[in-house]
C-alpha positions, 0 to 999 in steps of 0.5 A, spaced: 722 248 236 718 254 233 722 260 233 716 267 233 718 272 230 718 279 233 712 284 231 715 289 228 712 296 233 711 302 231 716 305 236 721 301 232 719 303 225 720 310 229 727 308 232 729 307 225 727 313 222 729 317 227 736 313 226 737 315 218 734 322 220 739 322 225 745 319 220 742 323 214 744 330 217 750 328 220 752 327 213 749 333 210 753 337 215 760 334 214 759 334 205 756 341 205 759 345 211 765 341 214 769 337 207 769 345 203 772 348 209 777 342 210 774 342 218 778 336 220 775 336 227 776 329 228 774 322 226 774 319 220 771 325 216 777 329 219 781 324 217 779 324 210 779 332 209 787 331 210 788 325 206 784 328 200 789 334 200 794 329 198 790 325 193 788 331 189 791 328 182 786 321 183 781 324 180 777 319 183 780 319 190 777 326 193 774 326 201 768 321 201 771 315 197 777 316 202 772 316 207 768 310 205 774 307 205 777 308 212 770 306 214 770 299 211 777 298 214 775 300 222 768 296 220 773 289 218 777 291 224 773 293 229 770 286 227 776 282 228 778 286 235 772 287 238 767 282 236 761 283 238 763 290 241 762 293 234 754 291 232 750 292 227 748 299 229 755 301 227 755 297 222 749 300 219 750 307 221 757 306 218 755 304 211 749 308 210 752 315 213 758 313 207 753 312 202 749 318 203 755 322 202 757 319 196 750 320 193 750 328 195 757 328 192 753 326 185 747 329 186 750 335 189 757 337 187 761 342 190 767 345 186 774 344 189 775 350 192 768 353 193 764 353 199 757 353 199 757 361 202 764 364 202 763 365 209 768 361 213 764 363 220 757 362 218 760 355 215 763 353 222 758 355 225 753 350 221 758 345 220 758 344 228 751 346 229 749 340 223 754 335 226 752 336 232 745 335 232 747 329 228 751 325 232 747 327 238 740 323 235 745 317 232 748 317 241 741 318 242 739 312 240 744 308 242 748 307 236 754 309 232 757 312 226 763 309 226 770 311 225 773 313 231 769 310 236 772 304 233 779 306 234 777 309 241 774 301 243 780 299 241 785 304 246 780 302 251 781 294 250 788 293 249 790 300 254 790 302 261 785 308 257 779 305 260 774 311 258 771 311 252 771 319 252 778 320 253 781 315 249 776 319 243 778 325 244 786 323 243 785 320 236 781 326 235 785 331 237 791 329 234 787 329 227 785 336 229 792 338 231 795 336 223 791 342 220 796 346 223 801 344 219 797 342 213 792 346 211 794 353 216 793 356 221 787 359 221 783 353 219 787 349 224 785 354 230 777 352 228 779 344 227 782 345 235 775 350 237 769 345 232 773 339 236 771 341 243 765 345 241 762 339 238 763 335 244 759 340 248 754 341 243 752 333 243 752 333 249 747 339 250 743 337 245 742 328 247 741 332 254 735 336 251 732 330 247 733 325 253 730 331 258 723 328 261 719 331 267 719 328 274 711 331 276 709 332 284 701 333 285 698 335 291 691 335 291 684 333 295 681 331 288 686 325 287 681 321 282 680 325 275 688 326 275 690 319 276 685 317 271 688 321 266 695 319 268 694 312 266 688 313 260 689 320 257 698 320 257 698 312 258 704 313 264 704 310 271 705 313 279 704 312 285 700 315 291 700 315 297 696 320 303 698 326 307 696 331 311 697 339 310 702 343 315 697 349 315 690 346 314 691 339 317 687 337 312 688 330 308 691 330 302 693 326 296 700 326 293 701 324 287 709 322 283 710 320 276 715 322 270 712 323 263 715 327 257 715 334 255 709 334 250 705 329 256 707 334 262 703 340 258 697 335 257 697 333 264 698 340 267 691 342 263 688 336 266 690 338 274 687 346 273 681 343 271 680 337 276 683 341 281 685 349 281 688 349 288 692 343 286 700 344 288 704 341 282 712 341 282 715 340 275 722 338 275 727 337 270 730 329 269 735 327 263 735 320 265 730 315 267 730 308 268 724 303 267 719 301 264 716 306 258 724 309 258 730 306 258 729 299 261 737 298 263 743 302 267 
């Protein structure tokens, strides 16, 4: 039997850079904004910035080797408990976000104590900003960085917690909650405010990346549109003839979904073939089907 390889596209080389850009700012944020500040807004950095506060005589144990750590042991247990459920991705993203912190740390060192701006405020915000933005792109891609989401998966298996959101958001918070007794009480009114402001800025920011545009065109000059449709944004549609309620004159109307960018391209195309064309744009976060996600 001859086993083919699969052809390596270009939408994979895409995904992959896309997935690293996503994990290499995630990472930035937690080093430079997140550890300084001790913001444990959950997860397994959170984790790592308390447990460095009792390791401070290890010259060698600070945040980012603990996280390490703590990730490479979910990894393992996550394999035992799960099996597939933790995959490659996880894995993946796990070991790469660790490694890159670990480089930052020697590449870049922040001194214990110091922060990058010595703005407690603007530091939050970046830190949320960053993260977020991070964590967004790697969900987006249908991929994990690991940590919590692990445990969280494990909750859903062997409990009555049957949402993964919800069980998340009980090992986070009781993160976040220890910063009041650890570091203070300012520092854990931000660790309780950064966690429930993150998970509305992921959700905000995957929101925008995966917002498409669902296009209804109205039009007595059908041909050159469709022909754009398929050839010049390389999209489908469908068709089908009506009859104008004022005029009763015949007309065509014409559905597709395409991305942004290509709405702006067809929009163009529609004035030129036809001025009095009516044209409905819509906002769609989700679409199924061939050209955008292929499975419920």
């Amino acid at each position: 039997m001859v086993v083919r390889k699969r052809k390596i596209t270009r939408a994979d080389v895409l995904y992959w850079i896309v997935l690293n850009f996503g994990t290499l700012i995630l990472a930035a944020g937690v080093y430079f904004f997140k550890a300084p500040n001790n913001f444990a807004t959950g997860g397994v950095s959170g984790l790592s910035i308390i447990l460095a506060k009792f390791t401070t005589d290890i010259s060698w144990l600070g945040q980012t080797e603990i996280m390490s750590i703590i990730n490479v042991l979910l990894l393992i247990i996550g394999f035992i408990f799960l099996g597939g459920g933790c995959g490659f991705k996880t894995a993946y993203c796990s070991l790469v976000y660790t490694g890159e912190m670990q480089l930052m740390k020697l590449l870049c060192p922040i001194p214990a104590g110091t922060t990058i701006t010595g703005d407690i405020f603007l530091e939050f915000v970046l830190a949320m900003l960053i993260t977020a933005a991070g964590s967004a792109i790697i969900f987006n891609c249908k991929a994990s960085s690991g940590g919590t989401d692990i445990i969280a998966l494990i909750i859903k298996k062997f409990t009555r917690v049957k949402n993964v959101g919800t069980a998340l958001l009980i090992t986070d918070f009781f993160i976040a909650a220890s910063t009041f007794f650890i570091f203070g009480t300012r520092t854990g009114l931000y660790s309780i405010l950064g966690l429930f402001a993150k998970a509305f800025l992921v959700d905000g920011v995957i929101e925008n990346i995966g917002k498409n545009k669902f296009v209804t065109i109205i039009t007595t000059s059908p041909e050159l549109i469709t022909e754009f449709i398929l050839e010049g944004i390389h999209r489908g549609y469908t068709s089908y003839k009506a009859e104008g309620g004022y005029t009763g004159e015949e007309k065509t109307i014409i559905i597709t979904v395409c991305k942004r960018g290509e709405a702006l391209k067809l929009k163009m195309r529609i004035h030129a073939a036809d001025a009095s064309a009516f044209v409905i744009l819509t906002d769609t976060n989700e679409i199924v089907g061939k050209g955008f996600r292929e499975t419920l």
